[in-house]
C-alpha positions in Angstrom: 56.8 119.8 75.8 58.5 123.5 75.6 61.3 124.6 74.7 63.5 124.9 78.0 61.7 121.1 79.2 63.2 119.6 75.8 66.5 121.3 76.2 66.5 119.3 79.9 65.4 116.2 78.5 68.3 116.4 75.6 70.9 117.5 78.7 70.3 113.5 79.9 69.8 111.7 76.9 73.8 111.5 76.8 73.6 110.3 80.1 71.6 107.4 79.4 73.9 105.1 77.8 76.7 106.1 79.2 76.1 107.4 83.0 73.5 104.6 83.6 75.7 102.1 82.9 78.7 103.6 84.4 76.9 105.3 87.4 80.5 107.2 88.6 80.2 108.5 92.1 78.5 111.7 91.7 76.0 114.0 93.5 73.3 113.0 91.3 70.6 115.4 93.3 72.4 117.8 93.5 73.7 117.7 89.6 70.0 117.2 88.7 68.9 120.4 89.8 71.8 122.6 88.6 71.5 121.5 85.2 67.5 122.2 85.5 68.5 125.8 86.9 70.8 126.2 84.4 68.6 125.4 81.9 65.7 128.0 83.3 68.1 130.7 80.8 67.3 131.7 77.6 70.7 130.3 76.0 71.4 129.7 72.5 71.5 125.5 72.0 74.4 125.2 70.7 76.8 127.5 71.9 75.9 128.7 75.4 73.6 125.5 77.0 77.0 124.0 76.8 78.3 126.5 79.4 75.7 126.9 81.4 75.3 122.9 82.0 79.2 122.6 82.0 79.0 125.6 85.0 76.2 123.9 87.0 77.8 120.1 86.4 81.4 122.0 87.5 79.6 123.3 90.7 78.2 120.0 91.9 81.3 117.8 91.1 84.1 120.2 92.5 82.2 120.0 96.0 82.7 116.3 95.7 80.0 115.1 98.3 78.6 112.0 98.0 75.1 111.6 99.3 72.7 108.8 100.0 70.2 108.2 97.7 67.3 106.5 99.1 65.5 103.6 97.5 62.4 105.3 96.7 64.2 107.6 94.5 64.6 105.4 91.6 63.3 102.7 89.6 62.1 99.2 90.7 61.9 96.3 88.2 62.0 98.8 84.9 63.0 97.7 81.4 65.1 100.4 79.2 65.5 98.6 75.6 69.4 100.0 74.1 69.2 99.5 70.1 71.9 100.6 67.9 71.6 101.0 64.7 74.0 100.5 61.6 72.5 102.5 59.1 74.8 102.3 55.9 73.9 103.5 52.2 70.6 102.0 50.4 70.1 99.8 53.2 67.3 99.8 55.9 68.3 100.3 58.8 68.7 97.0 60.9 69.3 96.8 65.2 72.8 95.3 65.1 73.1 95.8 69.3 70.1 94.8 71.3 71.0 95.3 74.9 68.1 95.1 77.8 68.7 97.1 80.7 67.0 95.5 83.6 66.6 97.9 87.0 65.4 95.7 90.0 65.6 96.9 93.1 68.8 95.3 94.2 70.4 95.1 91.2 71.2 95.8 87.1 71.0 93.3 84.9 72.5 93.9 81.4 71.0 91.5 78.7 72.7 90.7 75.5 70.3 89.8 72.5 72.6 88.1 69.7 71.7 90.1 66.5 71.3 87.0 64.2 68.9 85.6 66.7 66.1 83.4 65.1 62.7 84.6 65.5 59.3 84.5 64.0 57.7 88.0 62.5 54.5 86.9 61.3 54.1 86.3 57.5 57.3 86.6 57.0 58.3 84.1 58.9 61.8 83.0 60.1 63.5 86.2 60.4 66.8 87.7 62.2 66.1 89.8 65.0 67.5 92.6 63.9 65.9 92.5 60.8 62.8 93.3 63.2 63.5 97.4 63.4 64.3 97.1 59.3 60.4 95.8 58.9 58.7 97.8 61.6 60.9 100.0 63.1 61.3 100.2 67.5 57.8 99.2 68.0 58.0 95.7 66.2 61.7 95.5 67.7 60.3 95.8 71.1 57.5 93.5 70.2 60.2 90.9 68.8 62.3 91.2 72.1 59.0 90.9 74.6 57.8 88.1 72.8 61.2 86.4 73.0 61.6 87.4 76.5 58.1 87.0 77.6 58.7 90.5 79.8 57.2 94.2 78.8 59.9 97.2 77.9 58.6 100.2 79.3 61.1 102.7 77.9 63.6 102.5 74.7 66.3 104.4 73.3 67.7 104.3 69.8 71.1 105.1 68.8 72.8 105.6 65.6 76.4 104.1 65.5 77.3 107.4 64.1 76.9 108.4 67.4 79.5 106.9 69.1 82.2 108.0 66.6 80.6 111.7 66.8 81.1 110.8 70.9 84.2 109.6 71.0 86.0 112.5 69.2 84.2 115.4 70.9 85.6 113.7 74.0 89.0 113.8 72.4 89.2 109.8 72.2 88.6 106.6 74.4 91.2 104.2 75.7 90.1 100.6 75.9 91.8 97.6 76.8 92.8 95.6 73.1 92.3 91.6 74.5 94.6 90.9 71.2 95.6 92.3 68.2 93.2 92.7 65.4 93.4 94.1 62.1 90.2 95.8 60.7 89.3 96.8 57.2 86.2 98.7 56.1 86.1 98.6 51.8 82.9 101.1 52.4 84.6 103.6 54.7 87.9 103.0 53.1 89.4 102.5 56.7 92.5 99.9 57.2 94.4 99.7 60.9 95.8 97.6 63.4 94.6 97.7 66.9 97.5 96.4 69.1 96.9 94.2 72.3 97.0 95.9 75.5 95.3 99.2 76.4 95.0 101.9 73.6 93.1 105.5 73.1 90.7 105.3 70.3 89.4 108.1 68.1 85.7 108.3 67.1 85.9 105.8 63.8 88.6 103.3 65.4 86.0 102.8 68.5 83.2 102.6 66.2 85.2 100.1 64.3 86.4 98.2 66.9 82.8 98.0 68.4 81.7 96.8 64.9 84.3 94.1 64.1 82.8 90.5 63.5 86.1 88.8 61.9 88.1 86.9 65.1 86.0 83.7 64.0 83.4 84.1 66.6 81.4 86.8 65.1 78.5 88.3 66.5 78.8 86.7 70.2 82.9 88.7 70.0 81.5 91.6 69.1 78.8 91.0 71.7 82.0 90.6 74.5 84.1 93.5 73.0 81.0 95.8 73.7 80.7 94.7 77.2 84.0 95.5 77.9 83.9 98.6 76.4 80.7 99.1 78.6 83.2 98.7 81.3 85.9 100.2 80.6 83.5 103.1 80.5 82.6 102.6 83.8 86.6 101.9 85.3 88.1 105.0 82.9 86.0 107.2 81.3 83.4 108.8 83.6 85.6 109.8 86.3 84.2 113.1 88.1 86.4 115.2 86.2 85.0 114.0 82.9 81.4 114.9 83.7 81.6 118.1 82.3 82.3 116.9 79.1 78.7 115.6 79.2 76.9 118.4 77.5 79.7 119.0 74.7 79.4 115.0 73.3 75.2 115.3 73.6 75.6 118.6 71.1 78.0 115.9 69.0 75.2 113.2 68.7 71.7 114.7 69.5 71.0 113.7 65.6 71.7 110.1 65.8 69.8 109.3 68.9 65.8 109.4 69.5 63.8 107.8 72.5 60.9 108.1 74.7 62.3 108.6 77.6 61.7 112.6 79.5 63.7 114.2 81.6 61.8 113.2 84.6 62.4 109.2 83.4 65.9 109.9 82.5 66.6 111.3 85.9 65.1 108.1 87.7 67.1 105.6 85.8 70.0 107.5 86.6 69.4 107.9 90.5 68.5 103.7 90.5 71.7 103.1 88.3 73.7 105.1 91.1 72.5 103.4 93.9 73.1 100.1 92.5 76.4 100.8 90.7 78.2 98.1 92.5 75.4 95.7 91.5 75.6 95.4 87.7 75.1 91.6 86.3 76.2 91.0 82.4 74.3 88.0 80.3 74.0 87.3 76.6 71.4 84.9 75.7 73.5 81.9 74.2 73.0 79.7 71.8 74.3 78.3 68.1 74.0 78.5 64.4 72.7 76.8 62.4 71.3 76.6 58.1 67.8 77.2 57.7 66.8 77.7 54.0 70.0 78.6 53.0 70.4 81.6 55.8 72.4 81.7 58.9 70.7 81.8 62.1 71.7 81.7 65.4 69.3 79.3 67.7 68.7 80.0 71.4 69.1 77.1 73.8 65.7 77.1 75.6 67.2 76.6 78.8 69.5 80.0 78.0 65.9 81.7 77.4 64.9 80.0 80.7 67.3 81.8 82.7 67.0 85.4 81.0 63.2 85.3 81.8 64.0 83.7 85.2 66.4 86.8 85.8 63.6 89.2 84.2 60.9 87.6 86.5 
């Protein structure tokens, strides 16, 4: 891939997890191309491919026309595997959100894996699923989650939780809707603060923290729910079309924390199917309970809950 095909592929990578899901009303076609024109410059990375996408993103949004994307312009019954990652000091790095993004042709389905999932990884046995990226990296996490889903992932992107805390304050903060007050303390970031009910703009490490937070007695299916709605409130607040241009200036923030296979030409295709469907987005989390097995936690899937993911996958 050259040089001016990877600076396109890193323009969308931003866009991913955050337009995909949010899919704002915007003339994806016509952005598409401007930020490939824009591109076709010999521009420093870091300084001026920030102006020339935030010039050609400018362009398309201020003539505000809303076109009609056709169905064969995106992406029929596709899987895009979302891990992040929350890589801390002399630990492996374990997938602590597993989200599969399912693009059918009349819809989005966003699945939920519970990170303390119980699974089997060969000779090791009874595992957490998140332990799977920890032992084998993406490929035996997308193994683990095909296996358990009985469904194939065609593309996957990975994402440092870094990332969103880089995000966030490059953006100049986030405001999310608090469903209650909570009080979070991190001993290894040496973090303490309140996060009052109601809705409240976030800097980089509050979001992250808030994303991360496991101690309102329903741990990792809360944090599951708090994600979702920040997924949401992504969609309802954030990417509004006078917040696209901001696009380019949060990818420079976290190009380090993120890697996937995904090109510019896939990127562009989830994003147009995303669009299209935007008022067709479905939200499951494969349910379930825990439960003691040699002295570890687990949480056990109901079969039927698997049923009805792999119904929904079918």
């Amino acid at each position: 891939m050259n040089n001016q095909l990877k600076k396109i592929t890193l323009t969308f990578i931003i866009a991913i997890p955050i337009l995909l899901i949010a899919c704002n009303r915007v003339n994806v076609n016509r952005t598409v191309n401007n930020a490939i024109e824009s591109n076709k410059q010999e521009v420093d990375e870091h300084n001026e491919i920030v102006v020339q996408n935030e010039s050609s993103i400018q362009e398309s949004a201020g003539k505000n026309t809303d076109y009609e994307l056709s169905k064969e312009s995106g992406i029929i019954n596709k899987n895009l595997l979302i891990v992040g990652i929350d890589a801390r000091k002399n630990e492996p790095a374990r997938a602590d959100t597993i989200i599969l993004i399912n693009m059918r042709n009349d819809k989005v389905n966003f699945i939920s894996v519970p990170r303390d999932t119980l699974v089997k990884l060969g000779k090791r046995g009874n595992q957490k699923i998140n332990a799977s990226y920890a032992y084998g990296g993406i490929d035996l996490c997308i193994a683990s989650v095909e296996k358990l889903l009985d469904t194939k992932i065609d593309n996957y992107l990975v994402f440092n939780f870094k990332a969103i805390q880089k995000g966030v304050d490059a953006l100049g903060g986030f405001t999310v809707t608090i469903p209650k007050t909570i009080k979070i303390r991190d001993p290894e970031l040496k973090k303490c603060f309140t996060l009052k009910k109601g809705d409240i703009k976030l800097n980089g490490i509050q979001t992250l923290e808030y994303l991360r937070y496991r101690s309102d007695g329903r741990g990792d299916i809360g944090r599951i729910y708090r994600q979702q709605e920040f997924i949401k409130d992504l969609q309802e607040s954030f990417l509004k079309l006078e917040n696209v241009p901001l696009i380019p200036r949060a990818y420079l923030a976290i190009k380090d924390e993120i890697k996937t296979d995904l090109n510019a030409s896939h990127m562009a295709s989830y994003f147009i199917s995303g669009y299209r469907l935007r008022n067709n987005f479905e939200y499951y989390t494969l349910e379930g309970y825990n439960k003691m097995i040699d002295k570890v936690s687990y949480y056990v899937l109901y079969k039927n809950s698997i049923k009805k993911i792999k119904e929904v996958l079918k």
